[in-house]
MOPAC internal coordinates of N, CA, C and O (Angstrom, degrees):
PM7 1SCF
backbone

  N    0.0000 0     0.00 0     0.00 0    0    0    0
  C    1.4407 1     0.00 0     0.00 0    1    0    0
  C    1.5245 1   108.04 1     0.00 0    2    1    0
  O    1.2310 1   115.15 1   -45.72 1    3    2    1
  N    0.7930 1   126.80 1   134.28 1    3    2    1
  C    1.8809 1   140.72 1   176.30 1    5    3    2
  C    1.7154 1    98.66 1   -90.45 1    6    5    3
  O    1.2310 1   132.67 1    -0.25 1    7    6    5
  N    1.4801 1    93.13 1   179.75 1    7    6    5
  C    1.4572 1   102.86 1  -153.84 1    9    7    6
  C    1.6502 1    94.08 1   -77.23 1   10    9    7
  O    1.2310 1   112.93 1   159.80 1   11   10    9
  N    1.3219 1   130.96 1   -20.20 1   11   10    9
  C    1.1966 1   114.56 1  -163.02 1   13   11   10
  C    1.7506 1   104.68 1   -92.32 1   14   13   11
  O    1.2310 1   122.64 1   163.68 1   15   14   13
  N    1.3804 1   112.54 1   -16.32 1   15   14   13
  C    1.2234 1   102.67 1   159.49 1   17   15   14
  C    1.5559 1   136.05 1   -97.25 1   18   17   15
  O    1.2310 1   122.90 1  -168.29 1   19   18   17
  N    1.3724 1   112.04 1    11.71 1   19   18   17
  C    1.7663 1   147.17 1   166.46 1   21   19   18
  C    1.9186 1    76.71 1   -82.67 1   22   21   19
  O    1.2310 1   111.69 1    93.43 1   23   22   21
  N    0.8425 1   133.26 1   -86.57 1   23   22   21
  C    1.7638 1   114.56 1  -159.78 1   25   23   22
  C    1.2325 1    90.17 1   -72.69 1   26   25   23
  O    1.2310 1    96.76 1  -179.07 1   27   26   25
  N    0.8147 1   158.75 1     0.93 1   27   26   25
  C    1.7225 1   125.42 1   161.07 1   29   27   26
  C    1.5899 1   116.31 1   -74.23 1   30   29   27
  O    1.2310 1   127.25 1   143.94 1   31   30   29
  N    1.5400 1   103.65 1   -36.06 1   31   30   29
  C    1.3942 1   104.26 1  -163.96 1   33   31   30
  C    1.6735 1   105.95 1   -74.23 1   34   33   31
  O    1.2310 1   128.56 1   146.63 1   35   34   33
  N    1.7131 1   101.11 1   -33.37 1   35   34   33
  C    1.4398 1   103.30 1  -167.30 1   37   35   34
  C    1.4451 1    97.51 1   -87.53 1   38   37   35
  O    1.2310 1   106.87 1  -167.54 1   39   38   37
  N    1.2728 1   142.04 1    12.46 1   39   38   37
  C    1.4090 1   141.18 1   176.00 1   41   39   38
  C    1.4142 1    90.04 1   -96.91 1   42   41   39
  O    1.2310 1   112.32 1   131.80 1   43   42   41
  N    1.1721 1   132.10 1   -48.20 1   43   42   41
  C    1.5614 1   128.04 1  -158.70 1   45   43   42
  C    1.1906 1   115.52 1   -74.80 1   46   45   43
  O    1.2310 1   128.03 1   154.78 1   47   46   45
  N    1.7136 1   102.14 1   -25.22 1   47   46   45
  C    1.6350 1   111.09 1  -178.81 1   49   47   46
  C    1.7781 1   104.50 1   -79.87 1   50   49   47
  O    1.2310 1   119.57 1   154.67 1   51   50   49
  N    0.9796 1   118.43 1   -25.33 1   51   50   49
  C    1.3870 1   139.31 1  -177.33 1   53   51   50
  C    1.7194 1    98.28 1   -58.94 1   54   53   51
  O    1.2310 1   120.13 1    94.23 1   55   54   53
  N    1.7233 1   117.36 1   -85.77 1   55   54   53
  C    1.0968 1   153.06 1   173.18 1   57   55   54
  C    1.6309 1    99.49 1   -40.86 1   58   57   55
  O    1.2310 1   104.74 1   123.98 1   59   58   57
  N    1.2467 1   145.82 1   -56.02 1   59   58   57
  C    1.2057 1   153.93 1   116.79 1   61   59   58
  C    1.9000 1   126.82 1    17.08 1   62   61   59
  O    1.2310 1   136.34 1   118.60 1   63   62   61
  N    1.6133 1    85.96 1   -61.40 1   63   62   61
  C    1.7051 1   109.90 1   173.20 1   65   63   62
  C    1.5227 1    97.59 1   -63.83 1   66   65   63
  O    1.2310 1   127.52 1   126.56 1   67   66   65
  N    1.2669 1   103.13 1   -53.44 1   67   66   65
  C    1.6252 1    96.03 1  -146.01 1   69   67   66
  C    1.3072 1   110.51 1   -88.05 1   70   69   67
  O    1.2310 1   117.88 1   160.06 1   71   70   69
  N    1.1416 1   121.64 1   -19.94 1   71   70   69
  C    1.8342 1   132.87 1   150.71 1   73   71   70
  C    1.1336 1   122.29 1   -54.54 1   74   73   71
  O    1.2310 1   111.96 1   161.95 1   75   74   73
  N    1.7345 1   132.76 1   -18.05 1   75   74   73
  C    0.8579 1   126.14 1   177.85 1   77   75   74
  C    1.7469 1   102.52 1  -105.37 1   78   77   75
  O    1.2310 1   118.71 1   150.54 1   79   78   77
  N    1.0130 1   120.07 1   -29.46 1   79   78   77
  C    1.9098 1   133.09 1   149.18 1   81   79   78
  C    1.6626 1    94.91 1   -28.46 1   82   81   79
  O    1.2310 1   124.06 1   118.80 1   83   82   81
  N    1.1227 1   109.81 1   -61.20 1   83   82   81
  C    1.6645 1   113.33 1  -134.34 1   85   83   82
  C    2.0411 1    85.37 1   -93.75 1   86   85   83
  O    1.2310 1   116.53 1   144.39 1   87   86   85
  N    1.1830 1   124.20 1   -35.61 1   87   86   85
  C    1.4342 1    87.19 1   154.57 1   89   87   86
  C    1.2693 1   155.49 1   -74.66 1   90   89   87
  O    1.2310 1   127.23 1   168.76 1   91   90   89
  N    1.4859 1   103.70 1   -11.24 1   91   90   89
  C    1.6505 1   109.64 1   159.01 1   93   91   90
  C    1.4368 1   100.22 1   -78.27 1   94   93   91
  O    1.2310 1   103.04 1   111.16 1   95   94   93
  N    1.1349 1   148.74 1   -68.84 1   95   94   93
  C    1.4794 1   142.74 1   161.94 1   97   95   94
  C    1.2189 1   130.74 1  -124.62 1   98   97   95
  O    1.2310 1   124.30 1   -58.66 1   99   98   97
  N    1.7045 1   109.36 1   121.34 1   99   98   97
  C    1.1830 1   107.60 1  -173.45 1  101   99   98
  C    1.0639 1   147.69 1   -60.15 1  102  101   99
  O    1.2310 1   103.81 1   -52.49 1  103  102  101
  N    1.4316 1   147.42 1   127.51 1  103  102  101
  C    1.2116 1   147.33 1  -149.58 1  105  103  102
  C    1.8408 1   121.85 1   -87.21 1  106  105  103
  O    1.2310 1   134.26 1  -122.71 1  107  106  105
  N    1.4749 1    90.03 1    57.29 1  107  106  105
  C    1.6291 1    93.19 1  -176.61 1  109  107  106
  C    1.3094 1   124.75 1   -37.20 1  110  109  107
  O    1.2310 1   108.97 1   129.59 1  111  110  109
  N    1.6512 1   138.25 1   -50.41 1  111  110  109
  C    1.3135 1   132.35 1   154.59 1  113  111  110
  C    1.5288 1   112.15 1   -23.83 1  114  113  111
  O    1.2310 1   114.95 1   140.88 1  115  114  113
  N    0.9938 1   127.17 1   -39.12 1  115  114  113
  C    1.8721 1   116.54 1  -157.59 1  117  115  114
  C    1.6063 1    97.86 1   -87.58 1  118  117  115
  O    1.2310 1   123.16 1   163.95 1  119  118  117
  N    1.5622 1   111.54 1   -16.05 1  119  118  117
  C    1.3244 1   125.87 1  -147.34 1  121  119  118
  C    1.4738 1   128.40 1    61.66 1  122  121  119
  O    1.2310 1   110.83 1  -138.70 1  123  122  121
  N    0.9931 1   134.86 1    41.30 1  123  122  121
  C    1.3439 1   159.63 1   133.04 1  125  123  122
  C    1.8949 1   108.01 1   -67.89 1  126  125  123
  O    1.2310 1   128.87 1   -90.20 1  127  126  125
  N    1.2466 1   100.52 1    89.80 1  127  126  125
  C    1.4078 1   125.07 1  -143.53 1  129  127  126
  C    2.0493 1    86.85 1   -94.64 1  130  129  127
  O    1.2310 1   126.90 1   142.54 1  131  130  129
  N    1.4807 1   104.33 1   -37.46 1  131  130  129
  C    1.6786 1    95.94 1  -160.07 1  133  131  130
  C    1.9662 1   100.60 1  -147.46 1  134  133  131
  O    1.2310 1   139.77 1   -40.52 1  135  134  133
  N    0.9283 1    79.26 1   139.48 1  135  134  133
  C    1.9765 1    97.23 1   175.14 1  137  135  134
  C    2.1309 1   110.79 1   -19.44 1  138  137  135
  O    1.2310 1   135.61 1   145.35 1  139  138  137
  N    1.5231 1    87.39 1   -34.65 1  139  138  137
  C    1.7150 1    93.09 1  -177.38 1  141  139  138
  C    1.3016 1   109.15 1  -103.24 1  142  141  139
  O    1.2310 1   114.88 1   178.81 1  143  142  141
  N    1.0099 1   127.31 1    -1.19 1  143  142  141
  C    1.3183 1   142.90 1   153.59 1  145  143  142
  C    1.3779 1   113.49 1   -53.60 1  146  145  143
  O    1.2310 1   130.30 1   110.62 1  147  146  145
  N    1.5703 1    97.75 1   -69.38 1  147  146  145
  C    1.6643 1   108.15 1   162.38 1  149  147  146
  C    1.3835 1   122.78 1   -46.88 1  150  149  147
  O    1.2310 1   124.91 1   130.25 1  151  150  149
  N    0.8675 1   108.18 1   -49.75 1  151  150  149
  C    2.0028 1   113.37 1  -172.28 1  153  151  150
  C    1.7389 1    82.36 1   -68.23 1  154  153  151
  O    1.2310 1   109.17 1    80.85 1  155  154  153
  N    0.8673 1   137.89 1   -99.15 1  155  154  153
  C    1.6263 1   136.89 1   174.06 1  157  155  154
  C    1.4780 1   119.85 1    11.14 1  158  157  155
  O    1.2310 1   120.31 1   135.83 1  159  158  157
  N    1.1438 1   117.01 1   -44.17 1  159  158  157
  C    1.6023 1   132.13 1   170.67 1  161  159  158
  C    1.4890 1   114.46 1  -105.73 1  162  161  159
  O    1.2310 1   106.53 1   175.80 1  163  162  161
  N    1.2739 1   142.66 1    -4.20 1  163  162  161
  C    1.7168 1   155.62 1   117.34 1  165  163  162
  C    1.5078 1   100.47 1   -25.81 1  166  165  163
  O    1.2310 1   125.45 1   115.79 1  167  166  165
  N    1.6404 1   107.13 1   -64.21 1  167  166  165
  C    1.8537 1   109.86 1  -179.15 1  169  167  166
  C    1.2128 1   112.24 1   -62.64 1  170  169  167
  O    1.2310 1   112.23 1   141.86 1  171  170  169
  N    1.0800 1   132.26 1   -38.14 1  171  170  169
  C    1.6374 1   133.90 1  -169.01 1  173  171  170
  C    1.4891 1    96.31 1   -73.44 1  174  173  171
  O    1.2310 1   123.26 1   136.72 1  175  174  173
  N    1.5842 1   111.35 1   -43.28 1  175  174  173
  C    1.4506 1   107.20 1  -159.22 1  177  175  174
  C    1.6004 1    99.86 1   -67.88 1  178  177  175
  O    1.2310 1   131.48 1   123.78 1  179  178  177
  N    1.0556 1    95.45 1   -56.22 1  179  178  177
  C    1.9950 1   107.01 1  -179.96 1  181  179  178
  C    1.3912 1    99.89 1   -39.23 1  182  181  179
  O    1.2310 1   117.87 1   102.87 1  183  182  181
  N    1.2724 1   121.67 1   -77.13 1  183  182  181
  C    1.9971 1   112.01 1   172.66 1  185  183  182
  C    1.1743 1   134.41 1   -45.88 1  186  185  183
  O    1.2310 1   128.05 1   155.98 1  187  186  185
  N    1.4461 1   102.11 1   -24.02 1  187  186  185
  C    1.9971 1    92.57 1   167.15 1  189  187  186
  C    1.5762 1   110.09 1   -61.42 1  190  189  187
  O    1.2310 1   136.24 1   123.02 1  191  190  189
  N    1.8304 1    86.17 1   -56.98 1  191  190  189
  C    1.7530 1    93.63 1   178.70 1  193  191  190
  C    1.6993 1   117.19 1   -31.69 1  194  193  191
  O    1.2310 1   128.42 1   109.59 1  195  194  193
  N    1.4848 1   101.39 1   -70.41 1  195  194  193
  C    1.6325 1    98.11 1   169.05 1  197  195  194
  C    1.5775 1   143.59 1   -45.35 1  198  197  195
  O    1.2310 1   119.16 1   163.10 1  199  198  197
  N    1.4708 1   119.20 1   -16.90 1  199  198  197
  C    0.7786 1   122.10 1  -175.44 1  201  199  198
  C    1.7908 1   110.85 1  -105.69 1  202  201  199
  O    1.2310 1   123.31 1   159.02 1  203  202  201
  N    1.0791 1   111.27 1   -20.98 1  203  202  201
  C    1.6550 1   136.85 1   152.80 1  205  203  202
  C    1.3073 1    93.66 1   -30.13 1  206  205  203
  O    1.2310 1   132.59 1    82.51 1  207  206  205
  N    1.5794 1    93.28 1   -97.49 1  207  206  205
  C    1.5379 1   113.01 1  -178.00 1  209  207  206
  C    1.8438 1   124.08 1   -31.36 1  210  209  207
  O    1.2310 1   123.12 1   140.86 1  211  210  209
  N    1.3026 1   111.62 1   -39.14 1  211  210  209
  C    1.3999 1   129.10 1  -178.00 1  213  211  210
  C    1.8281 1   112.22 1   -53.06 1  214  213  211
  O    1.2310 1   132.13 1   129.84 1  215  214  213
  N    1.6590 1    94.18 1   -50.16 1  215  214  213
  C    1.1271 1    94.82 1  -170.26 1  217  215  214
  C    1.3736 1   135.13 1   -70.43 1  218  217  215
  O    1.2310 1   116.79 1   -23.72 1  219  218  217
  N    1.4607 1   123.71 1   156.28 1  219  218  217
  C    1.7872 1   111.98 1  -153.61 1  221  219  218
  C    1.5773 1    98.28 1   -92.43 1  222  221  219
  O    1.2310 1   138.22 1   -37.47 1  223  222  221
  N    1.6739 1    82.29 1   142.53 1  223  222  221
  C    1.8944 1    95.94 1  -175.77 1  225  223  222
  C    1.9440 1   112.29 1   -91.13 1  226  225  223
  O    1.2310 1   117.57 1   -36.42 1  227  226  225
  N    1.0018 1   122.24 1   143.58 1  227  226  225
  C    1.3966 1   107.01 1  -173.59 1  229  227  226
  C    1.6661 1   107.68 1   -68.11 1  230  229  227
  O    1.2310 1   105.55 1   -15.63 1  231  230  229
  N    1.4302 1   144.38 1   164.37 1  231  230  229
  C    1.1805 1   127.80 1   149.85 1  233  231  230
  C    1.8774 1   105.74 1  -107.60 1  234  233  231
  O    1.2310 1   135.55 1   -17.57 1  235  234  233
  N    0.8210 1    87.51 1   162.43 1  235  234  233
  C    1.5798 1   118.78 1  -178.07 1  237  235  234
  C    1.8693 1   126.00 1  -109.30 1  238  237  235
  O    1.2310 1   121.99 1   -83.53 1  239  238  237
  N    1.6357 1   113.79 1    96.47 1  239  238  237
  C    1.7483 1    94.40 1  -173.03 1  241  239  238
  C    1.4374 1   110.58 1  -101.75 1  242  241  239
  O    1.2310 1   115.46 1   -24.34 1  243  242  241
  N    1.3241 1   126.22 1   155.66 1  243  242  241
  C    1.0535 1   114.72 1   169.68 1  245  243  242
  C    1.4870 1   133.36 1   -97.91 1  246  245  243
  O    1.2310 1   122.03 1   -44.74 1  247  246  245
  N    1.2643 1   113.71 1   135.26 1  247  246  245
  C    1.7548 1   131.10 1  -160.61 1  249  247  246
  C    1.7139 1    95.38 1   -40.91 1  250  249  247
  O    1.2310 1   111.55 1   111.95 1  251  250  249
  N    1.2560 1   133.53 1   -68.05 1  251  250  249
  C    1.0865 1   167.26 1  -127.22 1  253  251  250
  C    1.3918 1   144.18 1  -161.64 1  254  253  251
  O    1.2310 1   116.22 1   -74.99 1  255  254  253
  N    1.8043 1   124.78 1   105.01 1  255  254  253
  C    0.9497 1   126.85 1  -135.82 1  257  255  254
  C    1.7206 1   107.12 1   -75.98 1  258  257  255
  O    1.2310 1   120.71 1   -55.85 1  259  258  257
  N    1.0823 1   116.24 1   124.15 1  259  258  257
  C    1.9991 1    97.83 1  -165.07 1  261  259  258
  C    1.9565 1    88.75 1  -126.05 1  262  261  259
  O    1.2310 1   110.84 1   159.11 1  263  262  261
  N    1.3990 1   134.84 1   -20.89 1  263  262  261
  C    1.4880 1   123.56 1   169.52 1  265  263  262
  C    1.5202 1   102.23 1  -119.96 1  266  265  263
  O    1.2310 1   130.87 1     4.56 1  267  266  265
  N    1.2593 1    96.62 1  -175.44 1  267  266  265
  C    1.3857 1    92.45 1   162.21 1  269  267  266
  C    1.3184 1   111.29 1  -122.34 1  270  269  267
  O    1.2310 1   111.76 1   -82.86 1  271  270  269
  N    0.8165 1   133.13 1    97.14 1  271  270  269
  C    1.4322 1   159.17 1  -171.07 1  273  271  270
  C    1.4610 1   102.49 1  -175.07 1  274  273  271
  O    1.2310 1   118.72 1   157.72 1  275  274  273
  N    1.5011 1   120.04 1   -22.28 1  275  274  273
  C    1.7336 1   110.95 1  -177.41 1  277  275  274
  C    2.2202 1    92.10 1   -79.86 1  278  277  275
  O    1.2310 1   129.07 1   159.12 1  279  278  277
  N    0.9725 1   100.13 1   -20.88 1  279  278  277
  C    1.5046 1   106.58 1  -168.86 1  281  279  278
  C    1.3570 1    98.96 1   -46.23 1  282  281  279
  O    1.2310 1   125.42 1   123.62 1  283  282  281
  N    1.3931 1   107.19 1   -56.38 1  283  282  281
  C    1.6129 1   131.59 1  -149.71 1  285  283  282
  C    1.7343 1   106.52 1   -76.11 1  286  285  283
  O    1.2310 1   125.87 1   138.26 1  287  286  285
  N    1.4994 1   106.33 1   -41.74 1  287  286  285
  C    1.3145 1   123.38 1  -162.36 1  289  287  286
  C    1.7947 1   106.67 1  -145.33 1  290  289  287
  O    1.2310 1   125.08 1   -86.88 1  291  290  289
  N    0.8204 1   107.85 1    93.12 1  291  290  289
  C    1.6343 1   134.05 1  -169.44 1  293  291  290
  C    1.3531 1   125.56 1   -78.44 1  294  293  291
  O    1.2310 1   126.00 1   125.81 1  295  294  293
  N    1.4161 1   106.07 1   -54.19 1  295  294  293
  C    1.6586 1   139.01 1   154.45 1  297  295  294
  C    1.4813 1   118.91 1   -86.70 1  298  297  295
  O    1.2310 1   120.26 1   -57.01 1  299  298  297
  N    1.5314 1   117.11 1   122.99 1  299  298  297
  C    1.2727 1   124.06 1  -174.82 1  301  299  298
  C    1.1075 1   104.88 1  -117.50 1  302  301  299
  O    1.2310 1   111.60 1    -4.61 1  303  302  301
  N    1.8827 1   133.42 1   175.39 1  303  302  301
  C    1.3313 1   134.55 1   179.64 1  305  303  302
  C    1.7245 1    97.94 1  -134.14 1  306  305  303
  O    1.2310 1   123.16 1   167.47 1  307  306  305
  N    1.4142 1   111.55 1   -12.53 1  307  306  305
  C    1.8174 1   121.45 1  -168.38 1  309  307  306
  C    1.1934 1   107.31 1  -151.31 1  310  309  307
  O    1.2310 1   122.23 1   -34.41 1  311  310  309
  N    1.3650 1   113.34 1   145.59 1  311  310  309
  C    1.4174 1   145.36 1  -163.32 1  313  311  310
  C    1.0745 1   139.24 1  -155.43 1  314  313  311
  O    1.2310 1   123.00 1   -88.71 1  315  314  313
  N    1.6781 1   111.85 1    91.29 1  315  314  313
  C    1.4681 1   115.49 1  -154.20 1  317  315  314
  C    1.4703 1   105.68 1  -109.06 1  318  317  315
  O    1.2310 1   107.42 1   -60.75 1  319  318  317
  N    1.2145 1   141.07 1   119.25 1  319  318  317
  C    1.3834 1   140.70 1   143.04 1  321  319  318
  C    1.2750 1   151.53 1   -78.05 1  322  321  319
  O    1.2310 1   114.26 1   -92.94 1  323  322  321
  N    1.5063 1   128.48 1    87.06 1  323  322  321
  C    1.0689 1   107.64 1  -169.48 1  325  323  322
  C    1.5852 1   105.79 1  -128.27 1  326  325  323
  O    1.2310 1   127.46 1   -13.32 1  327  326  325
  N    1.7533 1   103.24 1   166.68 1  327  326  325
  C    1.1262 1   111.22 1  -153.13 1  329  327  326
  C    1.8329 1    97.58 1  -143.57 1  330  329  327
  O    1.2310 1   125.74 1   -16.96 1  331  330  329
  N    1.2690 1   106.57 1   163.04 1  331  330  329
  C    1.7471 1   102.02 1   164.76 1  333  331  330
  C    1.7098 1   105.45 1  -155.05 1  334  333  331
  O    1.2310 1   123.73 1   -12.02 1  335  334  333
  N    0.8477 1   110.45 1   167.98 1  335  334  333
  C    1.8597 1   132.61 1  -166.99 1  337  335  334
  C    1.2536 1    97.48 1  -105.70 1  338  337  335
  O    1.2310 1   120.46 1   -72.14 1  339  338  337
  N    1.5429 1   116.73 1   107.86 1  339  338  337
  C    1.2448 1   136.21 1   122.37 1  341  339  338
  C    1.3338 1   153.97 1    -2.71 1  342  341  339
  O    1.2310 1   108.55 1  -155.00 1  343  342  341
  N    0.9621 1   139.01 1    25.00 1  343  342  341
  C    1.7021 1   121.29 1  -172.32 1  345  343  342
  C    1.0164 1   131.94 1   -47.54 1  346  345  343
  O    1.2310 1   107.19 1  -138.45 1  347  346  345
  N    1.2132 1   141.48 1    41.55 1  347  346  345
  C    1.6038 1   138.23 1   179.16 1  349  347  346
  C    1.4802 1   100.29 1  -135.65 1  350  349  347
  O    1.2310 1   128.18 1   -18.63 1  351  350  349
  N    1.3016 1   101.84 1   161.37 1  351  350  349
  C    1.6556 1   112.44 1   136.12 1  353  351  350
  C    1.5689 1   136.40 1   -25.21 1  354  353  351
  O    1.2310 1   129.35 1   -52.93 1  355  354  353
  N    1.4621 1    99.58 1   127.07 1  355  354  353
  C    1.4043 1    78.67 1   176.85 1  357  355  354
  C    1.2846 1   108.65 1   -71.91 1  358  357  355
  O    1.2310 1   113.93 1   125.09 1  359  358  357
  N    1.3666 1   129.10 1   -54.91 1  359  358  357
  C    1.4685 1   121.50 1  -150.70 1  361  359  358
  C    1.8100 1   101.33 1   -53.08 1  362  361  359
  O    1.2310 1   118.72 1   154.20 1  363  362  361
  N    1.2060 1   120.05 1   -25.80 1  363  362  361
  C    1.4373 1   114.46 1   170.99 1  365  363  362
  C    1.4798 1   118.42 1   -78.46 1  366  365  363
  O    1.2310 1   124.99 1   161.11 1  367  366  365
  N    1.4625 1   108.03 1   -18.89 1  367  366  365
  C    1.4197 1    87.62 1  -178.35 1  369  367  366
  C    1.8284 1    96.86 1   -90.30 1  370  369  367
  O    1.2310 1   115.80 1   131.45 1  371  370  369
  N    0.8631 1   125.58 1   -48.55 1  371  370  369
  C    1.7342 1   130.47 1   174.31 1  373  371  370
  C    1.3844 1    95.55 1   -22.36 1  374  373  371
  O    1.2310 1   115.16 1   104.79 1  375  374  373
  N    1.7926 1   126.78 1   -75.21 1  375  374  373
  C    1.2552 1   119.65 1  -172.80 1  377  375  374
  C    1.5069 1   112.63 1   -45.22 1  378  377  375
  O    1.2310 1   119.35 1   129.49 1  379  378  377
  N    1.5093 1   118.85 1   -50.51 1  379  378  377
  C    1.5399 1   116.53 1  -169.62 1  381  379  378
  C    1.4286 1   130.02 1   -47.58 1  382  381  379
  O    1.2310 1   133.09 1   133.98 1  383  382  381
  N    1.7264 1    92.30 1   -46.02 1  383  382  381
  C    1.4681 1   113.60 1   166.48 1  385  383  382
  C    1.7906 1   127.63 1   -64.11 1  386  385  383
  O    1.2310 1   128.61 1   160.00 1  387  386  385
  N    1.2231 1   101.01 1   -20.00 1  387  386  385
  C    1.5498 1   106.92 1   178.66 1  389  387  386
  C    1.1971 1   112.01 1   -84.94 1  390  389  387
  O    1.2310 1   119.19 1   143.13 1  391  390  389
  N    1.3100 1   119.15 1   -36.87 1  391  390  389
  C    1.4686 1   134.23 1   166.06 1  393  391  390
  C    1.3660 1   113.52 1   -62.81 1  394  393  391
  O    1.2310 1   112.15 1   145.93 1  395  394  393
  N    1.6316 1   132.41 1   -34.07 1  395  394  393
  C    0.9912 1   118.95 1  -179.71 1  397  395  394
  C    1.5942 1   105.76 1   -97.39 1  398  397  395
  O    1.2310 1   122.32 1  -163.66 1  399  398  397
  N    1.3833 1   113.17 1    16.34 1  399  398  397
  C    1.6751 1   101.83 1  -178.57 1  401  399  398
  C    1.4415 1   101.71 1  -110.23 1  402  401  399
  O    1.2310 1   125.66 1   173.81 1  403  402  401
  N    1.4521 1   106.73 1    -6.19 1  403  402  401
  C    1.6705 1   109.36 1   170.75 1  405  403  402
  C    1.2159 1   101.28 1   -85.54 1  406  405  403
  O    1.2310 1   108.01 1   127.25 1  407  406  405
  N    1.2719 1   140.00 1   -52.75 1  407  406  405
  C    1.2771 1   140.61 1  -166.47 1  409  407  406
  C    1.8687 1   104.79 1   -64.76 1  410  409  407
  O    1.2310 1   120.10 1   121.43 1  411  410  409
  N    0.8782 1   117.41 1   -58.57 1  411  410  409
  C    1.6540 1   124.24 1   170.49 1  413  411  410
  C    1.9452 1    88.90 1   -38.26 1  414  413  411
  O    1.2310 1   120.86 1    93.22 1  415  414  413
  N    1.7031 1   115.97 1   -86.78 1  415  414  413
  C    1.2393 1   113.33 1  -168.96 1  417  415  414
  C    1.6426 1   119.68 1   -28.05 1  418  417  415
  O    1.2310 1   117.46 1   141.13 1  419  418  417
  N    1.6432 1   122.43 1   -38.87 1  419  418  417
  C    1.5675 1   127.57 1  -171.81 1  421  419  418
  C    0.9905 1    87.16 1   -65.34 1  422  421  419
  O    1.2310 1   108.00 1   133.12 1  423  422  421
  N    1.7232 1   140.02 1   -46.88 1  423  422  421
  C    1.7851 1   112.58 1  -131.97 1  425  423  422
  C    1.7805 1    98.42 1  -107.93 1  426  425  423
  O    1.2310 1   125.50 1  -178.63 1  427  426  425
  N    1.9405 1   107.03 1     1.37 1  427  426  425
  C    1.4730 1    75.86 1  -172.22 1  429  427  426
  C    1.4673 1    96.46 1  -125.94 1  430  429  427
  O    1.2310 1   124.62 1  -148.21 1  431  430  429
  N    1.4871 1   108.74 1    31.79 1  431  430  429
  C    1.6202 1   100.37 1   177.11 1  433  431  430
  C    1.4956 1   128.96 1   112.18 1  434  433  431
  O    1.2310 1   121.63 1   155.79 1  435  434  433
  N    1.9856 1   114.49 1   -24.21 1  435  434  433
  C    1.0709 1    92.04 1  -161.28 1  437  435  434
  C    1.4012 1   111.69 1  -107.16 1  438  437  435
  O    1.2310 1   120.10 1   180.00 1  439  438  437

């Protein structure tokens, strides 16, 4: 899904909320004045959602097998990166991290 169907879905879930708010009581601030008002914007919300969802997501394969997890799952649809900044040394952070990837490895089995 691309970004324009990431705001559709989360607009509909939004629009969705507040239609279902606004038939137990209506939400005069929004101007949603009456109970069918509400159900009226419940429908809109429900169809953004759907049409969000509808739309085609690109997939993504990878060139070259580098974990194994690419083995399993080859073709992707999402792609998250994250990263954080350091302050040290490397040679201290290298040691820290090796030490903590043994200690992780003892306690969970592998």
């Amino acid at each position: 899904m691309n970004l324009i169907g990431t705001i559709l879905v989360y607009a509909g879930l939004a629009a969705s909320f507040l239609g279902v708010v606004s038939l137990l009581k209506p939400l005069t601030f929004l101007g949603i004045v009456s109970r069918w008002y509400g159900l009226s914007v419940l429908g809109c919300g429900i169809a953004l959602f759907l049409i969000g969802e509808t739309l085609p997501v690109g997939e993504t394969q990878i060139r070259a097998q580098q974990t194994e997890l690419d083995e399993y799952v080859p073709v992707y649809q999402f792609e998250e990166f994250h990263s954080i900044l350091v302050h040290a040394p490397r040679e201290r952070f290298s040691k820290r991290f090796k030490k903590s990837a043994r200690m992780r490895s003892r306690f969970s089995g592998c």
